[in-house]
C-alpha positions as CSV (number, residue, x, y, z in Angstrom):
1,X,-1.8,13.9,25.9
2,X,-3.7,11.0,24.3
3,X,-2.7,8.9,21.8
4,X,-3.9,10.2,18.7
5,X,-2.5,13.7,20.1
6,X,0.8,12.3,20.3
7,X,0.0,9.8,17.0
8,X,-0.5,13.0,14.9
9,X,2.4,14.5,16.7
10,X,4.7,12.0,15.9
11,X,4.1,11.3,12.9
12,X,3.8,14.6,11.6
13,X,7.5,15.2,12.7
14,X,8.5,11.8,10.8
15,X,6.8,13.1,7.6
16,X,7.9,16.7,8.0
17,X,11.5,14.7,7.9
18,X,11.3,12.5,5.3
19,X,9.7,15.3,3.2
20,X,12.2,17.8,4.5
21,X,15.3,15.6,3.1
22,X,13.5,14.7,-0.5
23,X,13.6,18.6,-1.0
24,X,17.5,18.3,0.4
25,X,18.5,15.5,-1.8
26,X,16.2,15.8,-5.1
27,X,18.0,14.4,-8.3
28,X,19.3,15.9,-11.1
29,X,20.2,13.5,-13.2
30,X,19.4,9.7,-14.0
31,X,22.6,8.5,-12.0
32,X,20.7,10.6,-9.1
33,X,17.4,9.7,-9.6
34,X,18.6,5.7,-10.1
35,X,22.1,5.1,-8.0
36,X,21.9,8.1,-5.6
37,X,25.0,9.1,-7.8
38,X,27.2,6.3,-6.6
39,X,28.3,8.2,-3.4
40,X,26.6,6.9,-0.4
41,X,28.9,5.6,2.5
42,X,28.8,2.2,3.9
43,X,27.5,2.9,6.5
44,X,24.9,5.2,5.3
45,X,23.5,2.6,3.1
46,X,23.8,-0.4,5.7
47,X,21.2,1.6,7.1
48,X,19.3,2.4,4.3
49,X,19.4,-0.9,2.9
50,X,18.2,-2.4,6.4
51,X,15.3,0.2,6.3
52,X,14.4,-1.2,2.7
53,X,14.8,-4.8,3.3
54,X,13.0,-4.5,6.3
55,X,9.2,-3.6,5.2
56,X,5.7,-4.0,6.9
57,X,6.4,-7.2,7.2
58,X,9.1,-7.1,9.3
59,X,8.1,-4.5,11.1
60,X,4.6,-5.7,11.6
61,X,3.2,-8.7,10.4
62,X,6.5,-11.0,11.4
63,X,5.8,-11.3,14.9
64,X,2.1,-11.0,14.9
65,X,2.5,-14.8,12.4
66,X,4.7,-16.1,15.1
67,X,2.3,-14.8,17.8
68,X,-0.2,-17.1,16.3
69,X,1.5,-20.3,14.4
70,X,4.4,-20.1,17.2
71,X,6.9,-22.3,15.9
72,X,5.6,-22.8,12.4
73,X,6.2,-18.7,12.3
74,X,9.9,-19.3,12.0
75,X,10.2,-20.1,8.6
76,X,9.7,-16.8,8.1
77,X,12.5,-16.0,10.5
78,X,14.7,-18.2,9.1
79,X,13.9,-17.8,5.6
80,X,14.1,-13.9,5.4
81,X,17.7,-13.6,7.5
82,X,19.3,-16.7,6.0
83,X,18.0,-15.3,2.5
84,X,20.3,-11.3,3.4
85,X,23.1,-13.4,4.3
86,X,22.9,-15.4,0.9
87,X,22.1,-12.0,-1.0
88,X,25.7,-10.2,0.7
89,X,27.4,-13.0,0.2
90,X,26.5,-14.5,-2.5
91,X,25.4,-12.2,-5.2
92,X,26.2,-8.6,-3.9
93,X,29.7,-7.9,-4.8
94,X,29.6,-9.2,-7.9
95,X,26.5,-7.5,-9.2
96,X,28.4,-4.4,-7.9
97,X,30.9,-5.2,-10.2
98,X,29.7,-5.3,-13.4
99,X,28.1,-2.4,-13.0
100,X,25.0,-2.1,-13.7
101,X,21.9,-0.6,-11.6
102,X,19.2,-2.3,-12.3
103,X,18.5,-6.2,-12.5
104,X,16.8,-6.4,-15.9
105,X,19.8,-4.2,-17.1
106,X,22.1,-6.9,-15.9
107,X,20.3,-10.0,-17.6
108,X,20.0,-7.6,-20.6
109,X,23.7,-7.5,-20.8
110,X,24.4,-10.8,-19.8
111,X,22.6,-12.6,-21.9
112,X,23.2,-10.3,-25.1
113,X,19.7,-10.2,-25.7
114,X,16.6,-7.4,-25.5
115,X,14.0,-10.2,-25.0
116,X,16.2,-11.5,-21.9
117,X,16.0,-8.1,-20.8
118,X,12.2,-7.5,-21.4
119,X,11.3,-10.7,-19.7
120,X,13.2,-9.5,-16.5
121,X,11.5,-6.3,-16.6
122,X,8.3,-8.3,-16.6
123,X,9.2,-10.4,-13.6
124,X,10.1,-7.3,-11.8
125,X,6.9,-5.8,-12.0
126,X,5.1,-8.8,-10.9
127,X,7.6,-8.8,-8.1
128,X,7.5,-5.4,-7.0
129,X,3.5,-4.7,-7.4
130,X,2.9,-8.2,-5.4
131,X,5.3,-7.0,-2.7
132,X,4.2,-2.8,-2.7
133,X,0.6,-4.3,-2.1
134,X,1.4,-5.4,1.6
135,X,3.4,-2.2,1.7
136,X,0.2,-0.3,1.1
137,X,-1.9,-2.6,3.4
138,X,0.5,-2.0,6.3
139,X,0.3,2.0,5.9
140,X,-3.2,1.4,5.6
141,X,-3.8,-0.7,8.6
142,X,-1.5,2.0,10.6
143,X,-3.6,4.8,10.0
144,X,-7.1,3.2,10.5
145,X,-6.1,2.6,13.8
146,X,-3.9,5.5,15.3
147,X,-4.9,8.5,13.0
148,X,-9.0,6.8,13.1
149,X,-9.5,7.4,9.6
150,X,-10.5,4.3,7.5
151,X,-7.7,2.1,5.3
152,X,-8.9,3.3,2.3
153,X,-7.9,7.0,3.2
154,X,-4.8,5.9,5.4
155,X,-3.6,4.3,2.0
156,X,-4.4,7.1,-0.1
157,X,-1.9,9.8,2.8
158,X,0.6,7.0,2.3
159,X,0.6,7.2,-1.3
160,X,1.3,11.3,-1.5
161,X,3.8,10.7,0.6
162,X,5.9,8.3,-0.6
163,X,5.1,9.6,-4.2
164,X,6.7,13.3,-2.8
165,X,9.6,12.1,-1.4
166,X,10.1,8.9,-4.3
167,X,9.3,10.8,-7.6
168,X,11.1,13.9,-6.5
169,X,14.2,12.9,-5.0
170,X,14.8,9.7,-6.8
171,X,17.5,7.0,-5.1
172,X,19.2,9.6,-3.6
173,X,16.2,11.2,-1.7
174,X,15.2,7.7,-1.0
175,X,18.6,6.6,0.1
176,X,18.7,9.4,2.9
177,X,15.0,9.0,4.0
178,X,15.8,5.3,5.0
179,X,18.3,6.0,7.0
180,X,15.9,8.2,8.5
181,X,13.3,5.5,8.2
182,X,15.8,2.8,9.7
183,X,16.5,5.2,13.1
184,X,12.6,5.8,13.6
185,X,11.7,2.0,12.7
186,X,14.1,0.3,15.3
187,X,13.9,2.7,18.4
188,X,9.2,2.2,17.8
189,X,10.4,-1.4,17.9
190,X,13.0,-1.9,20.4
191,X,11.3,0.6,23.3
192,X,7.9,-1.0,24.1
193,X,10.1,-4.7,23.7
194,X,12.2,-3.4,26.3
195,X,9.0,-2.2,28.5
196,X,7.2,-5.5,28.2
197,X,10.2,-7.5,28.5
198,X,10.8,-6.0,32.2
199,X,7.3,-6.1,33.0
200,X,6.8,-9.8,32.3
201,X,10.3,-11.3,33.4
202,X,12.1,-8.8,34.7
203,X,14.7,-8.5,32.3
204,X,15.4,-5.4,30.1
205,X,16.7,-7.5,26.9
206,X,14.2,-8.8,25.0
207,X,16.0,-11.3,23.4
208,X,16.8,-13.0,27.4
209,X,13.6,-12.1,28.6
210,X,12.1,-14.6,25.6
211,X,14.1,-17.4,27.5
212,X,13.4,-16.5,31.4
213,X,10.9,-17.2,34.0
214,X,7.6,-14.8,34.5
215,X,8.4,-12.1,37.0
216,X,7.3,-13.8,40.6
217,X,7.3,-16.7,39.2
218,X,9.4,-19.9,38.6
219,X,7.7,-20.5,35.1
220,X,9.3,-19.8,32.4
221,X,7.8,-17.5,30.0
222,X,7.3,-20.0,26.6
223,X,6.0,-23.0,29.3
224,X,3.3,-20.7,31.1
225,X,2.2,-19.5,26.8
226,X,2.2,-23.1,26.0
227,X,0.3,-24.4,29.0
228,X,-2.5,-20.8,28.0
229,X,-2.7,-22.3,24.8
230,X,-3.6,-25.9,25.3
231,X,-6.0,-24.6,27.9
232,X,-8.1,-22.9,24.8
233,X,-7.6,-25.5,22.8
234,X,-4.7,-24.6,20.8
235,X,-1.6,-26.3,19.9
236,X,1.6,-26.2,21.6
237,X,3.3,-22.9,20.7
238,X,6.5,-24.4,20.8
239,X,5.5,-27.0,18.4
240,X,5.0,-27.5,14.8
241,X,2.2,-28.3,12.6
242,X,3.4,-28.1,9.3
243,X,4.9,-30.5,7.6
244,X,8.9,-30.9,6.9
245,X,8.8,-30.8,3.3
246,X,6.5,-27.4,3.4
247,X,9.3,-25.7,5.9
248,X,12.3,-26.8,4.2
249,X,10.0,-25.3,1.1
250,X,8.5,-22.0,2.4
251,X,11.9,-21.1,4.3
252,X,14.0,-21.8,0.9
253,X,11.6,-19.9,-1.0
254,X,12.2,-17.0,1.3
255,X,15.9,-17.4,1.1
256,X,16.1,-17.3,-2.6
257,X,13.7,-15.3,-3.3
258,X,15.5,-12.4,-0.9
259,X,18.9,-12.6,-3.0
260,X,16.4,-11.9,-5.9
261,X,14.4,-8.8,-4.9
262,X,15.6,-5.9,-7.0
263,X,14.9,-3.5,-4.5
264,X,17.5,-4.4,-2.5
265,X,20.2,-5.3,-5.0
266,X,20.0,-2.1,-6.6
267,X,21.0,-0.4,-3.3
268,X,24.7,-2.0,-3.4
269,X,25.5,0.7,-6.7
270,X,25.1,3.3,-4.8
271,X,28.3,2.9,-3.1
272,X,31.2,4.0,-4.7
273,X,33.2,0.6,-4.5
274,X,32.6,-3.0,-4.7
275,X,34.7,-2.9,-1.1
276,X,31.8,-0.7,-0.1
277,X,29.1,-2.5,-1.3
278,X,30.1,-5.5,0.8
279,X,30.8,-3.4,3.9
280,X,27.5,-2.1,3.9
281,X,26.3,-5.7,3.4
282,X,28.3,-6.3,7.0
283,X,26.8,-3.0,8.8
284,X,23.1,-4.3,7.0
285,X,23.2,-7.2,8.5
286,X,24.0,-6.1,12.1
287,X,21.1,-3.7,11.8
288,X,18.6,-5.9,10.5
289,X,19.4,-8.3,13.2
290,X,18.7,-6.1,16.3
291,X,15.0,-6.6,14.8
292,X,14.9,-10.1,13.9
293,X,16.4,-11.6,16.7
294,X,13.7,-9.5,19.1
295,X,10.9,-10.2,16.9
296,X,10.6,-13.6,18.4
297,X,10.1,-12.1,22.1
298,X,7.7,-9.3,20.7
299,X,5.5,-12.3,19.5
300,X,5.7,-14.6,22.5
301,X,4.9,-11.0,24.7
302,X,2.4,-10.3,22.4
303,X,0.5,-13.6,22.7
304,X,0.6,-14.1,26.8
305,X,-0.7,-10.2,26.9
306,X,-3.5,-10.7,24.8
307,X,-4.8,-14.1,26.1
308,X,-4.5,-13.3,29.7
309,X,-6.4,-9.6,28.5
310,X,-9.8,-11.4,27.0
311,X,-10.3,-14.7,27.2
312,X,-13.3,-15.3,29.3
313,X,-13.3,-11.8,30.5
314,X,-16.7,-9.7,30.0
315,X,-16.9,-8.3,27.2
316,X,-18.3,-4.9,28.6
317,X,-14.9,-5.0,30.5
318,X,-12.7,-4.7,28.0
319,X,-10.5,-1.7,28.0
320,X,-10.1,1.4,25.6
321,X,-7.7,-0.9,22.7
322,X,-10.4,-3.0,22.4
323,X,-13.2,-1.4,21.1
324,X,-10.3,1.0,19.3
325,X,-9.3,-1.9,17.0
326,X,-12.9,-3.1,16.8
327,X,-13.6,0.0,15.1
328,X,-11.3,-0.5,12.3
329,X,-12.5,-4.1,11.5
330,X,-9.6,-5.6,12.4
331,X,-10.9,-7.2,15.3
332,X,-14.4,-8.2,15.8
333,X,-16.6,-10.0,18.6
334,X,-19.3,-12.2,18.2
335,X,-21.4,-13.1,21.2
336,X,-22.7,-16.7,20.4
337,X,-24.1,-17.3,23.5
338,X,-25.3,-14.0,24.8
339,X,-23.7,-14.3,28.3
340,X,-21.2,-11.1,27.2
341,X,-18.1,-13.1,28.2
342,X,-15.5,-13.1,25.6
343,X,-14.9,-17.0,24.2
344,X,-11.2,-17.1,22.7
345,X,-10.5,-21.3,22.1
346,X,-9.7,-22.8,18.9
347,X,-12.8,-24.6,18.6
348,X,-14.5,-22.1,15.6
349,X,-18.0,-23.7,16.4
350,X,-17.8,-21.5,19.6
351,X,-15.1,-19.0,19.4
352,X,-16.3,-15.8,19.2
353,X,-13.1,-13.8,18.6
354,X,-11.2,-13.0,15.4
355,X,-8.4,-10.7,15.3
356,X,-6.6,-10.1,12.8
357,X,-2.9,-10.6,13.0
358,X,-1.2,-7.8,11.2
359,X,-2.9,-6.1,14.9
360,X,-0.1,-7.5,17.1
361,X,2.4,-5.5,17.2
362,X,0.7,-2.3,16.9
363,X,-2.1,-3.1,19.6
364,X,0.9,-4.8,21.8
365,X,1.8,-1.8,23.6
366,X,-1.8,-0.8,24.4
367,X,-2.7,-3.7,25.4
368,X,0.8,-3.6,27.9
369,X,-0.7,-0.4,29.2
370,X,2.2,1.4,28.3
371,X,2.5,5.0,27.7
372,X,0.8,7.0,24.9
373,X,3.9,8.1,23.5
374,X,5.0,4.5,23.2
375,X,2.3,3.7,21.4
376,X,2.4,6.4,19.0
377,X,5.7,5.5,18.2
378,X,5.0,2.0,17.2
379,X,2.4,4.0,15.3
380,X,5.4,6.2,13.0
381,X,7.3,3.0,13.1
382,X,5.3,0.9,11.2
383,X,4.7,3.9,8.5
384,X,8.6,4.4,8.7
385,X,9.2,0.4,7.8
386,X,6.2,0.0,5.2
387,X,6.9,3.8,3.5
388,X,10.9,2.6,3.2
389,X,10.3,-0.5,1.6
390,X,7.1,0.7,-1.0
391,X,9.2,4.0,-2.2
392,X,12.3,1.1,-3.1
393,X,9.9,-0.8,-5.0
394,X,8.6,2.5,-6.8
395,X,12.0,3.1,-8.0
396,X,12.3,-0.5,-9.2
397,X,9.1,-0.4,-11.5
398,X,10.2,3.4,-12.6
399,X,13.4,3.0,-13.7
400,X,12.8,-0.7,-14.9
401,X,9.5,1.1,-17.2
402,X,12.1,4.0,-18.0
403,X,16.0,2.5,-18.5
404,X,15.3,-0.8,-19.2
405,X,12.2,-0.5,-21.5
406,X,12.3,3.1,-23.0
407,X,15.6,4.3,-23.1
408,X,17.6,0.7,-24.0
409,X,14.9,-0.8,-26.2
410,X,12.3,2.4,-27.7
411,X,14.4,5.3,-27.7
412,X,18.4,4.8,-27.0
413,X,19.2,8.3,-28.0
414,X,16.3,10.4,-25.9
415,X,18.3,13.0,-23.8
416,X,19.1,12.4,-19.7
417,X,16.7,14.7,-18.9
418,X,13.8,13.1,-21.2
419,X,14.8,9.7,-19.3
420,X,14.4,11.6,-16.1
421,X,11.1,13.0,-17.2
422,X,9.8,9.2,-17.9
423,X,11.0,7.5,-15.0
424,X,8.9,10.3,-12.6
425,X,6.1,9.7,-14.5
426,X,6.8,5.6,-14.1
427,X,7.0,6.4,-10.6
428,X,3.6,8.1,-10.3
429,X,2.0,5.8,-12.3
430,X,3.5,2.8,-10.2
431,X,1.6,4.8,-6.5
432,X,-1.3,4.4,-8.5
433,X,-1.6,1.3,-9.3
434,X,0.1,0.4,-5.7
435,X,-2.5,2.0,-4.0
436,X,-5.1,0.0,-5.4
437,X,-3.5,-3.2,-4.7
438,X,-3.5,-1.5,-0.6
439,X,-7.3,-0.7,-0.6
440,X,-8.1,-4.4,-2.4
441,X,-5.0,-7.0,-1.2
442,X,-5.1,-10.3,-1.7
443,X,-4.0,-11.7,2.2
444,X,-2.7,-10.4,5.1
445,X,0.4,-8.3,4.4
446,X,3.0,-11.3,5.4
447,X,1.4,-13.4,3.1
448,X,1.5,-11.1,0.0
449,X,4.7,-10.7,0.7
450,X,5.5,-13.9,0.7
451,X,4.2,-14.3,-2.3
452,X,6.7,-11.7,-3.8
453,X,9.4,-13.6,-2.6
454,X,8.1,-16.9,-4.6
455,X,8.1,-15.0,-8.1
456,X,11.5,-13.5,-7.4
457,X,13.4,-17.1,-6.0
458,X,11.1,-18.9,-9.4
459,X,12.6,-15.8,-11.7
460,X,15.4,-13.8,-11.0
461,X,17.6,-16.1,-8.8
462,X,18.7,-18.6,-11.2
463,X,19.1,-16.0,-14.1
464,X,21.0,-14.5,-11.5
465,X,23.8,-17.0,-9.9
466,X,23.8,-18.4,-13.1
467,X,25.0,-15.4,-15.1
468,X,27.4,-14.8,-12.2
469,X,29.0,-18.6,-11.9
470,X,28.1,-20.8,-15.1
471,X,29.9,-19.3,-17.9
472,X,28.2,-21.4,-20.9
473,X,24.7,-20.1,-19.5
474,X,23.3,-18.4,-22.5
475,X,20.3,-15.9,-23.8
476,X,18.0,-18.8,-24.4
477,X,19.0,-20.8,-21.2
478,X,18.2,-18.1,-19.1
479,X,15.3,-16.7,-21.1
480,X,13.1,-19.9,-20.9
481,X,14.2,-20.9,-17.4
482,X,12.6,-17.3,-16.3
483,X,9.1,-17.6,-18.4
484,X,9.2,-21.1,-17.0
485,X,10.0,-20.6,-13.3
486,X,7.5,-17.6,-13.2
487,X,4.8,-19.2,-15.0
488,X,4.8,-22.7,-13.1
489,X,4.8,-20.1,-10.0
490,X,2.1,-18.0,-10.9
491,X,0.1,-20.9,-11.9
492,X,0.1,-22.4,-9.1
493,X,-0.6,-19.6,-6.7
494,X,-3.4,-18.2,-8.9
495,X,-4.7,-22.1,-8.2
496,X,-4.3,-22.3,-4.9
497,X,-3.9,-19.0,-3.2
498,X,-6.4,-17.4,-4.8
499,X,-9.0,-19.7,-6.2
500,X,-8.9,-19.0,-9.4
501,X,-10.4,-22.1,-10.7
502,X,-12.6,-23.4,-7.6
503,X,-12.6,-23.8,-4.4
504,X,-9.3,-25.5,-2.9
505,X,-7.8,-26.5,0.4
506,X,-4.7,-27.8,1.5
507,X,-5.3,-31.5,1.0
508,X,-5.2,-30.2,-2.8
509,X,-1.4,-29.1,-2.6
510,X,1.2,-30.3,-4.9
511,X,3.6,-32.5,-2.7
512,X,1.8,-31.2,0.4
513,X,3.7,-27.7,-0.4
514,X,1.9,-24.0,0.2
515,X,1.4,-21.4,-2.2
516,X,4.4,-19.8,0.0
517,X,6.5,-22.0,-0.4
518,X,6.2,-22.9,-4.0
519,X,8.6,-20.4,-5.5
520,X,11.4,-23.2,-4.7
521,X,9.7,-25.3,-6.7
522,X,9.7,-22.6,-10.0
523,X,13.1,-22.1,-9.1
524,X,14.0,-25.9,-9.7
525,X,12.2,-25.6,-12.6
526,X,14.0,-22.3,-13.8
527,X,17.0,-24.1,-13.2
528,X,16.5,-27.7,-15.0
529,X,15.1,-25.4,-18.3
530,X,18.1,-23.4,-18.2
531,X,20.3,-26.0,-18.2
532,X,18.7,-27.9,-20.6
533,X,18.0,-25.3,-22.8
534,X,21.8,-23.7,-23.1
535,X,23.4,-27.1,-23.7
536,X,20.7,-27.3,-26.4
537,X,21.9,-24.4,-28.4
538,X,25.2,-22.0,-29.2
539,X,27.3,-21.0,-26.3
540,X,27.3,-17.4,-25.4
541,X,29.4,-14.6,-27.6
542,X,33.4,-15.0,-26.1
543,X,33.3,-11.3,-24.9
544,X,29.9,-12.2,-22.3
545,X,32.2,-15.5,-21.3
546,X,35.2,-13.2,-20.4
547,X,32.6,-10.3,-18.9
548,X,31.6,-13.3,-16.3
549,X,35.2,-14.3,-15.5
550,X,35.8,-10.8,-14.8
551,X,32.9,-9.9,-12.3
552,X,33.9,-13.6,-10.4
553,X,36.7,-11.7,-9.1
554,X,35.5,-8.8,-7.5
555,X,38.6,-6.9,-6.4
556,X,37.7,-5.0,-3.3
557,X,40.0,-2.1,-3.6
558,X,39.4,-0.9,-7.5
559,X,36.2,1.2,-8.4
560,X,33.4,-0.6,-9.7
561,X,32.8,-0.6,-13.8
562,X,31.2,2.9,-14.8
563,X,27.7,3.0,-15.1
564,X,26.5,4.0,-18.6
């Protein structure tokens, strides 16, 4: 069978699954439809939370940035594991502890205060609609390719499906899908890095092949890619470009800004125990490793494959990928010289290939030669990782639209049923507007995400750690360290992401620091405002100070505050 026979195939079968277990699992009540009830296992949710956490990305644009910056790529490698590890150790157990499922519904209690609480709803929607944008773009660029239809409609099957199995079964369909979504998303990783790995060294673990010598060879894999690039003009792939300031900023941002993402907080209430929650942190972290430590390999196998494939080979030689991935725009060709050989250097004056690097892990297999199945599964992969991580984000703009907006603030008595009612009709509201950010997105889908991870280490994090660990942190601490962090933030990447006010280039950055990296910055800021702020006025209500010596101590065996 050909590819798309076995694309359709494939991921007909994942839909038919995921769609299959909404209708299983569909909620009946708010504690449903928000905490999957509070009854997932460990282990279950490990998986589900790896599945969330790990997003388009991961799955697709990680290695296809480290394919092409090399070393400069690792931030994001370092930035987004270092950042889960901070998150299950840091924040996890305690947020399990108090209680509550949302964040905005934490720094509403907190902080004794509505406003609090509607400023963190605020910050969650810029977080969550930044991020479900490179969700949306990932599903898009997935079916251009594999099912041939264009992004535009590829986004639009994308959003039905993840509205079915989202608005219908709530957390709890969601829950059970990404552990569906994790099993899919790691075996289309982990088979064609396995494949490659043995056809270029030898070596059937990816993570060893990354550090061994070509097969026939006694070069070892990185020197004969470094030595490829300076031939076409390109730095060293083992070294780095940026500067030290802008890693140390961009990987912190990262960090931060991961123990801040309410998508993947919420998913530590839906264990029964705050034991639990920090088990499944344990069993998360194994499986988000397996793809994060073989991401690196992916990229360097990615990059040897494609140079050796077209630079300054004919272009009317090219095989079947090629033109494929021409087709959908993500990958174009521009004879400069008219001699139809294909110029790949870094020189743009005569280059005359751009490809588009979201490509590089989807195109890697074809470009391998491996077999069709393989490549259709890389195909249901990266709709596995990018539908997992955009239905999590749904439910964190439904239920912070219908909990911590309607039901605490407009309408505290409306019935569970009402509540229900409003956060589906969040939900749908949310694909909408997701789907738009998908057909128009502002950067390739790392970036955007990025991006996300900026607002949430500039808003939530501090609010966060401090409401946790600084007992005098009160409402009006926290409140203008928020609208400060996330304005400074937004300011700056409006400025110099997007171009908002003119034209600007990197010799214009603050400090020499990226829009990427300059949620670190908006989290110092949060931070100095908070403190100066709270020492500036009354100390928080006795009961709040006692709430935060309670949830310091998160006893692993007792069952978690009830969730009202």
């Amino acid at each position: 069978m050909d590819v798309q026979v076995w694309t359709y195939l494939l991921v007909g079968i994942t839909f038919a699954i995921y769609i299959g277990i909404a209708i299983w699992s569909r909620a009946g009540s708010t504690k449903e439809f928000y905490v999957a009830g509070g009854g997932v296992s460990p282990l279950a949710n490990g998986m589900a939370t790896a599945a969330d956490w790990m997003s388009a990305a991961s799955f697709i644009s990680m290695a296809g940035i480290i394919s092409f910056a090399g070393y400069d790529g690792a931030v994001y490698l370092m930035g987004w594991t270092g950042g889960y590890v901070l998150l299950a150790l840091l924040l996890a157990p305690y947020l399990r502890k108090f209680g509550k499922f949302t964040v905005p519904d934490f720094i509403g209690d907190r902080y004794y205060s509505n406003t609090a609480r509607t400023v963190a709803v605020i910050c969650a929607l810029f977080v969550s609609f930044t991020y479900v944008a490179g969700q949306m773009r990932g599903v898009g660029v997935v079916f251009s390719r594999f099912l041939e239809v264009d992004i535009n409609t590829g986004v639009y099957i994308g959003m039905a499906i993840v509205f079915f199995y989202a608005v219908l079964g709530g957390m709890k369909g969601i829950t059970y899908t990404q552990v569906a979504q994790y099993v899919i998303l790691i075996f289309a990783f982990m088979v064609p890095a396995i494949f490659i790995s043995i056809q270029l060294t030898g070596n059937p673990i990816p993570q060893f092949g990354f550090g061994s010598t070509v097969t026939g060879s006694e070069t070892y894999l990185l020197d004969k890619l470094n030595g490829l690039h300076l031939e076409l003009g390109f730095a060293e792939y083992t070294s780095g470009s940026k500067s030290m300031i802008d890693v140390f900023f961009i990987t912190a941002a990262l960090m931060v800004g991961t123990a801040g993402l309410p998508h993947v907080i919420v998913r530590f209430f839906t264990v029964p125990k705050v034991k639990d929650a920090r088990l499944s942190a344990g069993y998360a972290l194994v499986f988000i490793a397996i793809l994060y430590t073989t991401a690196p390999a992916v990229a360097a196998f990615a990059r040897t494959n494609l140079i050796e494939t077209v630079s300054n080979n004919s272009y009317s030689s090219m095989p079947e990928w090629f033109s494929n991935w021409e087709k959908t725009g993500l990958l174009t060709f521009d004879d400069k010289n008219n001699d139809g050989a294909i110029q790949y250097v870094a020189d743009s004056e005569r280059n005359e290939l751009t490809i588009d690097r979201d490509i590089m892990v989807l195109a890697n297999p074809e470009i391998a030669q491996l077999p069709n199945w393989v490549i259709a599964l890389v195909a249901a992969g990266g709709l596995a990782a990018a539908l997992s991580t955009a239905a999590g984000l749904l439910l964190v703009i439904s239920s912070s639209v219908s909990h911590d907006l309607v039901k605490k603030q407009i309408s505290p008595n409306m019935t569970d049923s009402t509540e229900l009612w409003i956060a589906r009709g969040s939900a749908f509201v949310a694909v909408v507007v997701a789907g738009y950010f998908g057909i128009n997105p502002p950067g390739f889908v790392a970036a955007v995400v990025a991006l996300a991870f900026g607002l949430a280490a500039a808003s939530f994090f501090p609010a966060i750690i401090l409401g946790i660990f600084y007992q005098r942190m009160n409402k009006q601490g926290a409140i203008a360290g928020m609208i400060s962090g996330l304005s400074v933030t937004l300011f700056y990447m409006i400025t110099y992401k997007f171009n908002a006010f003119g034209e600007t280039t990197s010799a214009d950055w603050w400090f020499g620091i990226s829009p990427e990296g300059f949620g670190t910055v908006g989290m110092i800021v949060n931070f100095i405002v908070s403190f100066i702020v709270s020492s500036m006025t009354p100390p928080p209500p006795q009961h709040v100070m006692d709430i935060v010596d309670d949830i310091r101590f998160p006893r692993g065996a007792g069952t978690a505050t009830e969730i009202h």
